[in-house]
C-alpha positions as CSV (number, residue, x, y, z in Angstrom):
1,X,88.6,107.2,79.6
2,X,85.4,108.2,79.6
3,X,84.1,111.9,79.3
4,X,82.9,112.0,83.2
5,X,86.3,111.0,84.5
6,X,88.1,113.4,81.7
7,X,86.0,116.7,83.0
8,X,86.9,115.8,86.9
9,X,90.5,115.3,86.1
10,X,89.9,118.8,84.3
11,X,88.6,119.9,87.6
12,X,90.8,118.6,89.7
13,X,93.8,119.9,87.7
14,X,92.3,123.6,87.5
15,X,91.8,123.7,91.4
16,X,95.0,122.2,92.0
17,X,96.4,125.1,89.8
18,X,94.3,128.2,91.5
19,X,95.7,126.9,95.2
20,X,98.9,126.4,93.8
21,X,98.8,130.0,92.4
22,X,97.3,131.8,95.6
23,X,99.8,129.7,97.7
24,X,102.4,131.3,95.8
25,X,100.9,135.0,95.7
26,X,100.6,134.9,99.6
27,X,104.5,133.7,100.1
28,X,106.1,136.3,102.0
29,X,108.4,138.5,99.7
30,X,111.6,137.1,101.5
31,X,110.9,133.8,100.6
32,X,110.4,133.8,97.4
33,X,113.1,136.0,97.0
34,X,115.1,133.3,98.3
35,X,113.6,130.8,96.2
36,X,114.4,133.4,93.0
37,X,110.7,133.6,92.2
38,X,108.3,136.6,91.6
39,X,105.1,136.6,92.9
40,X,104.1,138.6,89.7
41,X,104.9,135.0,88.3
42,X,102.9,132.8,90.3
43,X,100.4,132.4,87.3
44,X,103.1,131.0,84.9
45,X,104.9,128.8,88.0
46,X,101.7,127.6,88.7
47,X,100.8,126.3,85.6
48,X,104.0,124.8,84.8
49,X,104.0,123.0,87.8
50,X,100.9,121.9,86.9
51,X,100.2,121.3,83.7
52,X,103.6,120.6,82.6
């Protein structure tokens, strides 16, 4: 792999991971509630679902 395609997956990984956190932040309270999630989590849930 070469360094380019390394920083855009980088890239593409980060931004995946700030949507996938705002996306949670901005769930209604009843729903994540019903999903047993926090919003106050979305950073860690976020990046596990991300990065593993």
């Amino acid at each position: 792999m070469t360094v380019l395609n390394t920083v855009r997956q980088s890239f593409q990984k980060r931004m995946a991971y700030l949507r996938t956190k705002s996306e949670l932040r901005a769930m209604p309270l009843e729903v994540a509630l019903d999903l047993g999630m926090f919003r106050e989590d979305a950073s860690k849930t976020a990046a596990k679902a991300i990065y593993g």
